[in-house]
Backbone and ligand atoms as CSV (ligand in chain L), in Angstrom:
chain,resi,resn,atom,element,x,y,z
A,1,UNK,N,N,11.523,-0.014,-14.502
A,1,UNK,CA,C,12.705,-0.510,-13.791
A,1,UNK,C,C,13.355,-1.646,-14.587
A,2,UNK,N,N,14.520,-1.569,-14.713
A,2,UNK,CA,C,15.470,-2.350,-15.851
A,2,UNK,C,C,15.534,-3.641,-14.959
A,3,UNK,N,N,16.424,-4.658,-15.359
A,3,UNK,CA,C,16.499,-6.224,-15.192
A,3,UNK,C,C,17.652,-5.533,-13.981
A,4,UNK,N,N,18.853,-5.200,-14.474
A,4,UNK,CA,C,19.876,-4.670,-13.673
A,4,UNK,C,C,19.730,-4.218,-12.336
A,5,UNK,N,N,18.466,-3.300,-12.513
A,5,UNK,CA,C,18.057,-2.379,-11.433
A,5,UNK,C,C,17.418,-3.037,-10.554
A,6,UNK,N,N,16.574,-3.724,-10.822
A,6,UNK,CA,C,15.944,-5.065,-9.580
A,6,UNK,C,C,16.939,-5.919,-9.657
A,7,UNK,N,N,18.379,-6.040,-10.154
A,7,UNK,CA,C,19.127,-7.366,-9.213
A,7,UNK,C,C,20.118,-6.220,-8.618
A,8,UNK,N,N,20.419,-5.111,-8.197
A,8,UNK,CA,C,21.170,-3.716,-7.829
A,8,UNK,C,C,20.531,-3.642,-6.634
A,9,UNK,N,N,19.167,-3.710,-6.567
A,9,UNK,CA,C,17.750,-3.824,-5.513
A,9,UNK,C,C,18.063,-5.060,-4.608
A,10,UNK,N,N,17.591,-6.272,-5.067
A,10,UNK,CA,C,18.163,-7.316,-4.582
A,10,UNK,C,C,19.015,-7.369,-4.095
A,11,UNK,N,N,20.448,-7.016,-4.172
A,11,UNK,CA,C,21.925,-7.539,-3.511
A,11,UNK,C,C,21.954,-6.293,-2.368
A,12,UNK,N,N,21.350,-4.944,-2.669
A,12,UNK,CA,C,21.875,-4.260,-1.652
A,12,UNK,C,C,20.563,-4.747,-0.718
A,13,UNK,N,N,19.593,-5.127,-0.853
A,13,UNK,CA,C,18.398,-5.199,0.060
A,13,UNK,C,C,19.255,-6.693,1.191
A,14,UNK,N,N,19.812,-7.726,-0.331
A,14,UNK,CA,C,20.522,-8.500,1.119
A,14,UNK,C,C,21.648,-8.574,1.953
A,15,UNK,N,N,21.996,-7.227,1.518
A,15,UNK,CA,C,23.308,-6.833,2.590
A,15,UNK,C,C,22.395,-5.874,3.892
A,16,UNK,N,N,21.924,-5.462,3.744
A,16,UNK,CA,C,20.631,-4.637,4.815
A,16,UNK,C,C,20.326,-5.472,5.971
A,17,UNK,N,N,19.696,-6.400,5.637
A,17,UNK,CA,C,18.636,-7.428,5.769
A,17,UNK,C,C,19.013,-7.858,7.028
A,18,UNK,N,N,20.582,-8.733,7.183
A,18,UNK,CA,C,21.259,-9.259,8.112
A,18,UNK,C,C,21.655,-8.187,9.241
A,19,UNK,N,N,21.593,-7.123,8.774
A,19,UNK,CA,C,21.402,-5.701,10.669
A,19,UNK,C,C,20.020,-5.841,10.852
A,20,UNK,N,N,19.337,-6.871,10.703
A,20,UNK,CA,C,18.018,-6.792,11.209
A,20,UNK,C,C,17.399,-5.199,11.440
A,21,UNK,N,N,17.163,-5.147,13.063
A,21,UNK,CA,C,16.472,-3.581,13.316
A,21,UNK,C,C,17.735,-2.533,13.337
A,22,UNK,N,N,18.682,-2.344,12.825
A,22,UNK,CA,C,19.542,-1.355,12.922
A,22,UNK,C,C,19.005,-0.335,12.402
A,23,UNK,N,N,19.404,-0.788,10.558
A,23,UNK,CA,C,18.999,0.207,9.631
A,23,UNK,C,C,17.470,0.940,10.007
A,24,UNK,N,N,16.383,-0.104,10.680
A,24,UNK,CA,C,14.910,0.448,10.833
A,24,UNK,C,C,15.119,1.496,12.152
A,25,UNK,N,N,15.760,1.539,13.267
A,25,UNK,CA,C,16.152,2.587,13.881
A,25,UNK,C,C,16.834,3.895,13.755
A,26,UNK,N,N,18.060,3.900,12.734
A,26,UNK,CA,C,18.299,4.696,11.877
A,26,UNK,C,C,17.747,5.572,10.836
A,27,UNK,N,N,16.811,4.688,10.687
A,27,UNK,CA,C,15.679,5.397,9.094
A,27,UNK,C,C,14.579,6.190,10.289
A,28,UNK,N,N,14.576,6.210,11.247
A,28,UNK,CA,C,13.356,6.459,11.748
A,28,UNK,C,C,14.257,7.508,12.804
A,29,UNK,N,N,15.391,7.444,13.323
A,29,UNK,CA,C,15.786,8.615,13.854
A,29,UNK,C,C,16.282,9.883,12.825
A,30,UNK,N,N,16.691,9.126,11.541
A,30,UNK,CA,C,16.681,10.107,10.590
A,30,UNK,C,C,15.525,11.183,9.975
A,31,UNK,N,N,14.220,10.005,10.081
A,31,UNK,CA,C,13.202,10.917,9.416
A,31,UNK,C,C,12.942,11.918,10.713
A,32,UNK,N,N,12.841,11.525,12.114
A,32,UNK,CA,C,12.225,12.346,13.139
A,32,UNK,C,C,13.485,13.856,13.285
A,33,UNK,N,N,14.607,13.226,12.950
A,33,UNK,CA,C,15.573,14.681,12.567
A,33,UNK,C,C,15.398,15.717,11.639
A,34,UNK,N,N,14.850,15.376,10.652
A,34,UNK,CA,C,14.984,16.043,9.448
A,34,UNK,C,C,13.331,16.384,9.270
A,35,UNK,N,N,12.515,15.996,9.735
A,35,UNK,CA,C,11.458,16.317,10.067
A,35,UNK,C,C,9.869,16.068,11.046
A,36,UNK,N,N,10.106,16.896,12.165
A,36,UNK,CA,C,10.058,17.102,13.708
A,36,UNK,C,C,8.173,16.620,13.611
A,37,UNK,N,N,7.552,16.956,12.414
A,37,UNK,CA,C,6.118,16.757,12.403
A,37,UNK,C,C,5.925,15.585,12.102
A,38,UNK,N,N,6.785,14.200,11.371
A,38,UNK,CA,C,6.649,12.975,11.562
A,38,UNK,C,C,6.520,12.634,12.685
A,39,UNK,N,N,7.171,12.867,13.313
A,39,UNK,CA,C,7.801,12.296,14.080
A,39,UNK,C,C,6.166,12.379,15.495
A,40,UNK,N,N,5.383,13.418,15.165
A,40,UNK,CA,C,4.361,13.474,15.858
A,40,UNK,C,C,3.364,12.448,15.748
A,41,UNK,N,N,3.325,11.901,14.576
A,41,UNK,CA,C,2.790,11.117,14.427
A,41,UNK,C,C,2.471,9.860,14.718
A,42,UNK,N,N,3.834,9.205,15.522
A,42,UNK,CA,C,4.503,8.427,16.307
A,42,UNK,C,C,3.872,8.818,17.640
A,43,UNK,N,N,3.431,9.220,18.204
A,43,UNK,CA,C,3.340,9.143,19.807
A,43,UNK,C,C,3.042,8.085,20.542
A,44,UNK,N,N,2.112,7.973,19.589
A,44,UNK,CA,C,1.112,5.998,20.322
A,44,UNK,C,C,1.853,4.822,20.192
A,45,UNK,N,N,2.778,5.016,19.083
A,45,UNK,CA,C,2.898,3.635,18.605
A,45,UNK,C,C,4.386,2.962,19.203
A,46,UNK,N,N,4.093,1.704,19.122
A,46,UNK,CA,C,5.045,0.619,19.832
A,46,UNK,C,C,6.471,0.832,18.418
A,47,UNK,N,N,7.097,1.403,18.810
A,47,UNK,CA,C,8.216,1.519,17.198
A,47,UNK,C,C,9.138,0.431,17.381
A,48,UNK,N,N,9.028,-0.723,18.207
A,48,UNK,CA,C,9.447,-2.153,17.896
A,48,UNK,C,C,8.872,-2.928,16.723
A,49,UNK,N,N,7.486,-2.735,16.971
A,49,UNK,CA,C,6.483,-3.550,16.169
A,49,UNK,C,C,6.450,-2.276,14.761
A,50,UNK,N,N,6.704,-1.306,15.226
A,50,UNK,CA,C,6.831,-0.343,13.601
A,50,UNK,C,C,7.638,-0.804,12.771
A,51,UNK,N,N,9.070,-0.591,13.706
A,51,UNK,CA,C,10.213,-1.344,12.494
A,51,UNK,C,C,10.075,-2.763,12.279
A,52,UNK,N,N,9.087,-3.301,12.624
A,52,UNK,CA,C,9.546,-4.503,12.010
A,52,UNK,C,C,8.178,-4.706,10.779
A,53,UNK,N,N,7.613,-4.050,10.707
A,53,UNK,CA,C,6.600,-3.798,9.956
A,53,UNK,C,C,6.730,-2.896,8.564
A,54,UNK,N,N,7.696,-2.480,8.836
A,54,UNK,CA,C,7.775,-1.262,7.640
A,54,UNK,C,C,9.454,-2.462,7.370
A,55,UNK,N,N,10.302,-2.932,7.704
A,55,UNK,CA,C,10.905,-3.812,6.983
A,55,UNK,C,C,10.404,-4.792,6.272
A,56,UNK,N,N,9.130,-5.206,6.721
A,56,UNK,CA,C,8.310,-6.332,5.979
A,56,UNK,C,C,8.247,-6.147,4.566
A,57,UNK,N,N,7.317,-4.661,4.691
A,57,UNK,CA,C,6.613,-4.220,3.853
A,57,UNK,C,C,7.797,-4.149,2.723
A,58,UNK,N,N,8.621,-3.390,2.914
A,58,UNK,CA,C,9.963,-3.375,2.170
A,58,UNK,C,C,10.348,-4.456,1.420
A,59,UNK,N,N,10.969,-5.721,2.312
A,59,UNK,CA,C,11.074,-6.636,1.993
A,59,UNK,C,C,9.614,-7.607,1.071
A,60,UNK,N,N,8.537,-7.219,1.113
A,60,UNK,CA,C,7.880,-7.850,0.085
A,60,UNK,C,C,8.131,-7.162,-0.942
A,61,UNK,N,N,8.343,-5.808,-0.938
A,61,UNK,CA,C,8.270,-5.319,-2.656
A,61,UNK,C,C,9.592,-5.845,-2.652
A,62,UNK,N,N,10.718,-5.902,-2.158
A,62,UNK,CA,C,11.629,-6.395,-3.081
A,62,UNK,C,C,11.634,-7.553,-3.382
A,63,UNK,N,N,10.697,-8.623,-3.330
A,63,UNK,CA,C,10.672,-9.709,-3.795
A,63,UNK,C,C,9.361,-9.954,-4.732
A,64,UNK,N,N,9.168,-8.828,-4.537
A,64,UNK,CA,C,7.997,-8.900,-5.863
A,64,UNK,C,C,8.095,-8.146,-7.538
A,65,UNK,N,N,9.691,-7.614,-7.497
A,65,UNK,CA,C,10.364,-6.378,-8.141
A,65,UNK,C,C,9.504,-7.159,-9.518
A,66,UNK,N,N,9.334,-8.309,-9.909
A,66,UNK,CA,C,8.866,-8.559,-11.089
A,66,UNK,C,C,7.735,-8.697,-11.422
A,67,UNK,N,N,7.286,-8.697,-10.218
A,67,UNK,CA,C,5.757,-8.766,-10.460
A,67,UNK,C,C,4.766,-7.336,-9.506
A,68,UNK,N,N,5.043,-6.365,-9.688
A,68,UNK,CA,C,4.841,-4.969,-8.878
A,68,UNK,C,C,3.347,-4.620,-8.853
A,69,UNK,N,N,2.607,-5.138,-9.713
A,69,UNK,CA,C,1.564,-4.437,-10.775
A,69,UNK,C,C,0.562,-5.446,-9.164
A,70,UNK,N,N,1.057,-7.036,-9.287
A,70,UNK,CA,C,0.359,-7.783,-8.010
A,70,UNK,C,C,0.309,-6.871,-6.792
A,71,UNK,N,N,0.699,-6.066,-6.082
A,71,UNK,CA,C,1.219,-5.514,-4.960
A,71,UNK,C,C,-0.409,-4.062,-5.064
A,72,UNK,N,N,-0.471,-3.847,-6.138
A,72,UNK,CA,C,-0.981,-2.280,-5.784
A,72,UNK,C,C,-2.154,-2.087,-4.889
A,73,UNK,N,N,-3.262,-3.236,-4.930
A,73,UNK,CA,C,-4.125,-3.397,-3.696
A,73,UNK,C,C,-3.642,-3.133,-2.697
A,74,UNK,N,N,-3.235,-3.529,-2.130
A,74,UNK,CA,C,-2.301,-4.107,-1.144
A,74,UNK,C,C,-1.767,-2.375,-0.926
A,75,UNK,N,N,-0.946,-2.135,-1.524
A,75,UNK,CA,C,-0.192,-0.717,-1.740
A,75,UNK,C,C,-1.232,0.228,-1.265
A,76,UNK,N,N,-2.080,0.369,-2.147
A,76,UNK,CA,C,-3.441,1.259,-2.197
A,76,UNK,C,C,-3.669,1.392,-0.369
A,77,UNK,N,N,-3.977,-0.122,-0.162
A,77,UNK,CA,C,-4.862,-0.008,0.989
A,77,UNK,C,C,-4.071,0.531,2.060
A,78,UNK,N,N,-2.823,0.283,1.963
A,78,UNK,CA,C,-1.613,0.822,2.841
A,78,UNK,C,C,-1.600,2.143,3.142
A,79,UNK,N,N,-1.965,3.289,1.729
A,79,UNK,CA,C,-1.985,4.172,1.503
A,79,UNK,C,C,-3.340,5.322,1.881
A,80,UNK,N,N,-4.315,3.897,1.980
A,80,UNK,CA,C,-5.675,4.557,2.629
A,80,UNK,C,C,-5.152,4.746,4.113
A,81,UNK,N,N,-4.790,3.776,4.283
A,81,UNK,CA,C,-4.897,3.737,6.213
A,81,UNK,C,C,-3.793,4.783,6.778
A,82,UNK,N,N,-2.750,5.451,6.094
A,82,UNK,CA,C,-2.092,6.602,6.417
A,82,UNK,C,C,-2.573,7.573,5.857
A,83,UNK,N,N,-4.095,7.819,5.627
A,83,UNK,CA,C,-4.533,9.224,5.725
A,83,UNK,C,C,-4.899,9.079,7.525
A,84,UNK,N,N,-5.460,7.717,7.721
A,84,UNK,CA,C,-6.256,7.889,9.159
A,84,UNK,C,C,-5.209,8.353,10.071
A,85,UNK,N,N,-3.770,7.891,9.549
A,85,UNK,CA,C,-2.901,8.051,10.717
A,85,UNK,C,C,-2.334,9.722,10.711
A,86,UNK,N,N,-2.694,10.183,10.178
A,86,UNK,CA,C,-2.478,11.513,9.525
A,86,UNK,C,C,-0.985,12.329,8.884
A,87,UNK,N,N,-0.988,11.259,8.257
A,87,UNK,CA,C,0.103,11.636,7.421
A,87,UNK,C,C,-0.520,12.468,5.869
A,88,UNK,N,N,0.357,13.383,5.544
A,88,UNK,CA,C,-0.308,14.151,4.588
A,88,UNK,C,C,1.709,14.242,3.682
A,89,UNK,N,N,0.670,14.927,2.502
A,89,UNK,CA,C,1.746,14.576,1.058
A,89,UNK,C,C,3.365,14.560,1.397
A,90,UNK,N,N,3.136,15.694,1.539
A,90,UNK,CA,C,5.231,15.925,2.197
A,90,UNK,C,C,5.790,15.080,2.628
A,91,UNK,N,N,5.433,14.583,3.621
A,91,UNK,CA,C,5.799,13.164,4.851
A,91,UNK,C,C,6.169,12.041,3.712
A,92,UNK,N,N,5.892,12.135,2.475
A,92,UNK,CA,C,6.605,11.045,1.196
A,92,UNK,C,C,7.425,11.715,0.851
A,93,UNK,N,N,7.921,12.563,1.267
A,93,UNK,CA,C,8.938,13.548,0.679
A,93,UNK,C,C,10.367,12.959,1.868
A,94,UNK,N,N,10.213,13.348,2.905
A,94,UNK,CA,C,11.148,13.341,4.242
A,94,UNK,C,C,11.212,11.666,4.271
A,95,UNK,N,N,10.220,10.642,4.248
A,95,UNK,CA,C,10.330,9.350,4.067
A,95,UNK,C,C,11.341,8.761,3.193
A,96,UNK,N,N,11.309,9.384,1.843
A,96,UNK,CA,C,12.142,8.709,0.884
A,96,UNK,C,C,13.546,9.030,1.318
A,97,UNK,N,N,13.882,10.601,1.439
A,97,UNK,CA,C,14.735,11.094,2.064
A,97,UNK,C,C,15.618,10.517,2.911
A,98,UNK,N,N,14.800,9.931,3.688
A,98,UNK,CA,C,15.491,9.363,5.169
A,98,UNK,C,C,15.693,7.763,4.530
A,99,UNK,N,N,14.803,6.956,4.109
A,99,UNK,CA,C,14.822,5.811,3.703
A,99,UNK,C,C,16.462,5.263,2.361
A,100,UNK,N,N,16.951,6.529,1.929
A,100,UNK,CA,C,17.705,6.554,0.909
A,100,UNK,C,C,19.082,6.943,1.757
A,101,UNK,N,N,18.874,7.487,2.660
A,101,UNK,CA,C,20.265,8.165,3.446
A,101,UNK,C,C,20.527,7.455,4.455
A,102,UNK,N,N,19.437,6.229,4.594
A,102,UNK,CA,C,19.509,5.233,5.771
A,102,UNK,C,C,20.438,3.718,4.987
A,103,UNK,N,N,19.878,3.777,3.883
A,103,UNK,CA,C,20.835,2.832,2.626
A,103,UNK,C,C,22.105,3.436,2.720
A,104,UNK,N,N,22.220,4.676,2.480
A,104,UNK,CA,C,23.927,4.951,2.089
A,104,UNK,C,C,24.576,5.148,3.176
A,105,UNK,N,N,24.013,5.058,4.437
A,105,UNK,CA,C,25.190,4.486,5.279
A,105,UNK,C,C,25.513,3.055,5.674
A,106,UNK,N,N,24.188,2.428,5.704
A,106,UNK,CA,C,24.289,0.972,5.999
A,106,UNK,C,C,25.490,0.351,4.777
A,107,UNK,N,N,25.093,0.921,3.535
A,107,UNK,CA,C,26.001,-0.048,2.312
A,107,UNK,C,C,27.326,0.848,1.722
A,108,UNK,N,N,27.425,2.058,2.437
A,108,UNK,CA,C,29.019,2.315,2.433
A,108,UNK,C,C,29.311,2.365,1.136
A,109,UNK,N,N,30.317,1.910,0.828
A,109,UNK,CA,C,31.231,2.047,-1.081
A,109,UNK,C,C,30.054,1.164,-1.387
A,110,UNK,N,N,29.286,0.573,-1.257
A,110,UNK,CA,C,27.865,-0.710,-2.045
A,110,UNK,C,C,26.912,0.242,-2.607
A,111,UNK,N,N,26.748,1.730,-1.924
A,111,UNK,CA,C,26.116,3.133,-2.502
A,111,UNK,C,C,26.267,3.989,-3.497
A,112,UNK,N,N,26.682,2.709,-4.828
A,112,UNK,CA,C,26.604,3.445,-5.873
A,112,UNK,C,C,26.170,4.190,-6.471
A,113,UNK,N,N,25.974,5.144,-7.680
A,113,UNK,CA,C,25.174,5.815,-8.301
A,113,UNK,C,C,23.745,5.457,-8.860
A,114,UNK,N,N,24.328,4.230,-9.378
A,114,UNK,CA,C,23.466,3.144,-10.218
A,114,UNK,C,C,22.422,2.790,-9.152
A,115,UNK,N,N,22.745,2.561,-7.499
A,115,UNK,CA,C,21.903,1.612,-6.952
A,115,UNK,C,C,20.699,2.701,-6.457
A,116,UNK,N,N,21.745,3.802,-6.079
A,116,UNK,CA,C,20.396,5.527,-5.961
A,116,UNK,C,C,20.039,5.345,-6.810
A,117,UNK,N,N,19.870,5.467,-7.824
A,117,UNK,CA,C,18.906,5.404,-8.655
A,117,UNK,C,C,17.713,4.344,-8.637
A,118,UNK,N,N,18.436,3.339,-8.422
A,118,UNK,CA,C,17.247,2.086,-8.283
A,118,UNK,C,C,16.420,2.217,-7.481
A,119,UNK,N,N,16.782,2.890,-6.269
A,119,UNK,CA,C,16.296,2.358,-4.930
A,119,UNK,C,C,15.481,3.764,-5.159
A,120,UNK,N,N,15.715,4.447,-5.850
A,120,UNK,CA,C,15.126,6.175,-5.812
A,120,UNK,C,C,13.539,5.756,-7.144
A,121,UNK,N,N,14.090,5.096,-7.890
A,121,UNK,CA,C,12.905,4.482,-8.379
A,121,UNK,C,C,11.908,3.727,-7.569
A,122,UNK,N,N,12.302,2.701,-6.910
A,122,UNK,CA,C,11.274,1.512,-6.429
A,122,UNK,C,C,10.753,2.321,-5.493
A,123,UNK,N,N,11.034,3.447,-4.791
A,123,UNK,CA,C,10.568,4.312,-3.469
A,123,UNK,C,C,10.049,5.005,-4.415
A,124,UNK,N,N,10.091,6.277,-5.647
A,124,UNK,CA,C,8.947,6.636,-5.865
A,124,UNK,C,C,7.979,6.231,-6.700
A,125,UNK,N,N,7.577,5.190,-6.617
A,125,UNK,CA,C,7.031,3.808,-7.385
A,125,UNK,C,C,5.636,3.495,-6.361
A,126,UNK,N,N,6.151,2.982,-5.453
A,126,UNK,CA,C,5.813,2.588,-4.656
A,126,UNK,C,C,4.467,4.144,-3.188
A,127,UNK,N,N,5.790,4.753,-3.214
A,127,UNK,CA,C,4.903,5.835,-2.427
A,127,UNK,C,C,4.086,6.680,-3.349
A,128,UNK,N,N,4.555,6.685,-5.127
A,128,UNK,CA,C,3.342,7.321,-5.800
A,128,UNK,C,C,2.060,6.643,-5.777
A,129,UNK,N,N,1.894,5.581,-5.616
A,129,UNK,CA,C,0.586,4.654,-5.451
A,129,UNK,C,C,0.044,5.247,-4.197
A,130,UNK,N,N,1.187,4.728,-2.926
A,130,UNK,CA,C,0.597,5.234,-1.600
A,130,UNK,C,C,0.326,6.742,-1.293
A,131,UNK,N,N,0.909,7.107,-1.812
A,131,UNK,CA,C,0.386,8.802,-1.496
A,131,UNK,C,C,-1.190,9.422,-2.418
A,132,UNK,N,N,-1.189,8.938,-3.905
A,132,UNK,CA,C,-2.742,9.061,-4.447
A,132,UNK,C,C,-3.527,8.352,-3.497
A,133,UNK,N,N,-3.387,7.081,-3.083
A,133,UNK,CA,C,-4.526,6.478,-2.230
A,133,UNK,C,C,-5.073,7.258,-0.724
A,134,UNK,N,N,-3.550,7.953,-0.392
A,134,UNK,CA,C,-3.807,8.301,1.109
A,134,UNK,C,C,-4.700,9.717,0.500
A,135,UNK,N,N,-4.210,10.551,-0.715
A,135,UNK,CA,C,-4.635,11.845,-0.688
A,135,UNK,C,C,-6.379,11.295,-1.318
A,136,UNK,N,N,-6.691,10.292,-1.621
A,136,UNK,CA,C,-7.844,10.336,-1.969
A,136,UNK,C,C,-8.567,10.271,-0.513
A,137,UNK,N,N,-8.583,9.153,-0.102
A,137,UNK,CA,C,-9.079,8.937,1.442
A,137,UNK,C,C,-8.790,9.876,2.399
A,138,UNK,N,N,-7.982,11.113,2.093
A,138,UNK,CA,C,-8.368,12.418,2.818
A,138,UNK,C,C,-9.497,13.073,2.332
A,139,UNK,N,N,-9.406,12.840,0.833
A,139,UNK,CA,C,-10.765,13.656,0.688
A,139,UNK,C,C,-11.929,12.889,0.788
A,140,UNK,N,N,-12.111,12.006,1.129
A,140,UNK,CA,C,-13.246,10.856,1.147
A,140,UNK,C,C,-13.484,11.300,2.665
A,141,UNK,N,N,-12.631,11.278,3.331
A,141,UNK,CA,C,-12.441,12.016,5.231
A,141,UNK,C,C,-13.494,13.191,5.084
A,142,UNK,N,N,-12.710,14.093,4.680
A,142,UNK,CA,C,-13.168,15.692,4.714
A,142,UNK,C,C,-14.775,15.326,4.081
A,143,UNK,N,N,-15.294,14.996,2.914
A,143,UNK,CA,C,-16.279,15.076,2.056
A,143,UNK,C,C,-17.926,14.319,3.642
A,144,UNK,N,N,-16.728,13.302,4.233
A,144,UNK,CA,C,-18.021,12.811,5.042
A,144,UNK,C,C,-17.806,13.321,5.896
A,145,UNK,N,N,-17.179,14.514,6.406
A,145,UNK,CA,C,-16.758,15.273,7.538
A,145,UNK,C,C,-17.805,16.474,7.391
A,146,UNK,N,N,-17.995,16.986,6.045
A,146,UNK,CA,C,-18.803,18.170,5.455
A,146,UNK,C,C,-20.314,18.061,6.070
L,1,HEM,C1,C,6.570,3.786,1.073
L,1,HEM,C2,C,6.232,4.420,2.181
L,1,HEM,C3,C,5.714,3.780,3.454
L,1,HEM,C4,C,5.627,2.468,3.823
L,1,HEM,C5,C,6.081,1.237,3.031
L,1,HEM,C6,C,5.002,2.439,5.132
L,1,HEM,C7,C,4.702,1.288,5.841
L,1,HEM,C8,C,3.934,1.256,6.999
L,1,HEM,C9,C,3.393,0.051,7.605
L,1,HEM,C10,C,3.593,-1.364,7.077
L,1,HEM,C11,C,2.680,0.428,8.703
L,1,HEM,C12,C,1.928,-0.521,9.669
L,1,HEM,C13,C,0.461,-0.240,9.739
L,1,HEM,C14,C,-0.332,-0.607,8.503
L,1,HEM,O1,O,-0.017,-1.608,7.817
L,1,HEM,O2,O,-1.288,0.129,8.212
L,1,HEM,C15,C,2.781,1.871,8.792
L,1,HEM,C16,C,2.195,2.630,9.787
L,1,HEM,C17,C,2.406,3.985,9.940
L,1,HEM,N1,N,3.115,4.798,9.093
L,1,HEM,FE1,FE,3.931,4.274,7.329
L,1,HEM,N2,N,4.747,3.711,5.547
L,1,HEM,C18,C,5.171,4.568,4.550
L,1,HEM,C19,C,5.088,5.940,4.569
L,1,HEM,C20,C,4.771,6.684,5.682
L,1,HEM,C21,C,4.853,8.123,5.759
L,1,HEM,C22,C,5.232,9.056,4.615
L,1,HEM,C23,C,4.511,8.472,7.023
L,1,HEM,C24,C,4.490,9.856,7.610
L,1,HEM,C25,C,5.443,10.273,8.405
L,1,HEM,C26,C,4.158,7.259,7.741
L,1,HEM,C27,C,3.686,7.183,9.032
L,1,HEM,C28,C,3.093,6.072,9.596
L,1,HEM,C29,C,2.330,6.099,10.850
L,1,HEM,C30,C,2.069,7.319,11.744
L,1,HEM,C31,C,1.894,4.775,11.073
L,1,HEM,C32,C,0.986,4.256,12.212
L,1,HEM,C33,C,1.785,3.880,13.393
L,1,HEM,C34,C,0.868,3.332,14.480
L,1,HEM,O3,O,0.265,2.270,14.281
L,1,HEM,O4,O,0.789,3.987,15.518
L,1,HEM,N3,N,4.340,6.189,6.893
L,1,HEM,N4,N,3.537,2.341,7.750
């Protein structure tokens, strides 16, 4: 990720920021549209305390854009604990999806080419860590399941 591309990251993350839970209601009626088996996954949970949790999370990597490599524990372990919740590979597929189409409406003409790209980087950056961790700890599941 270029110098450009984390300050492209930065400016659109702080035009976001100030709709507080908008965009996190949006990203989350988007993913449950576009795909009906997320959305199962959700039954239990308080999605007040979701969105404001998955903006967190957000908001730390973008303030860590320079230092990413610090984060991957952290990432990893994120990535273990959504095998338990049973999320499986695809669901990083419909996530980014929704997470990228939830940006280009919030930032309007601010939805440049340049900034998809950025933001299409730091998301599969980020969920390639979390998705090896979750697909390992499925098989770590299954193996003590055997
Ligand atoms: C970069 C991608 C993602 C990020 C940053 C993220 C972030 C989070 C965070 C911060 C939590 C709170 C619980 C915890 O810390 O363990 C959480 C829970 C959860 N996430 Fe994700 N997540 C991502 C991808 C996904 C995907 C692909 C799915 C599948 C649809 C998913 C489904 C869930 C579910 C079901 C929960 C548990 C909700 C509950 O507590 O009931 N997440 N996520």
């Amino acid at each position: 990720m270029t110098p450009f591309q984390k300050k492209l990251i930065r400016a659109s993350w702080a035009q976001v920021l100030p709709l507080a839970d908008q965009p996190a209601v949006l990203f989350y009626q988007r993913l449950f549209q576009i795909d009906p088996s997320a959305q199962a996954l959700f039954l239990d949970t308080d999605m007040v305390l979701q969105r404001k949790k998955l903006l967190q999370v957000l908001g730390v990597a973008v303030s860590s854009l320079d230092n990413l490599g610090a984060l991957t524990k952290t990432v990893e372990d994120l990535g273990r604990r959504h095998a338990g919740y049973g999320v499986k590979d695809q669901h990083y597929d419909s996530v980014g999806a929704a997470l990228l189409w939830t940006l280009e409406q919030k930032l309007g003409a601010g939805w440049t080419p340049d900034v998809a790209l950025a933001w299409t980087e730091i998301y599969t950056l980020l969920a390639g860590v979390m998705r090896r961790a979750t697909q390992d700890a499925r098989l770590g599941i299954a193996k003590s399941a055997a």
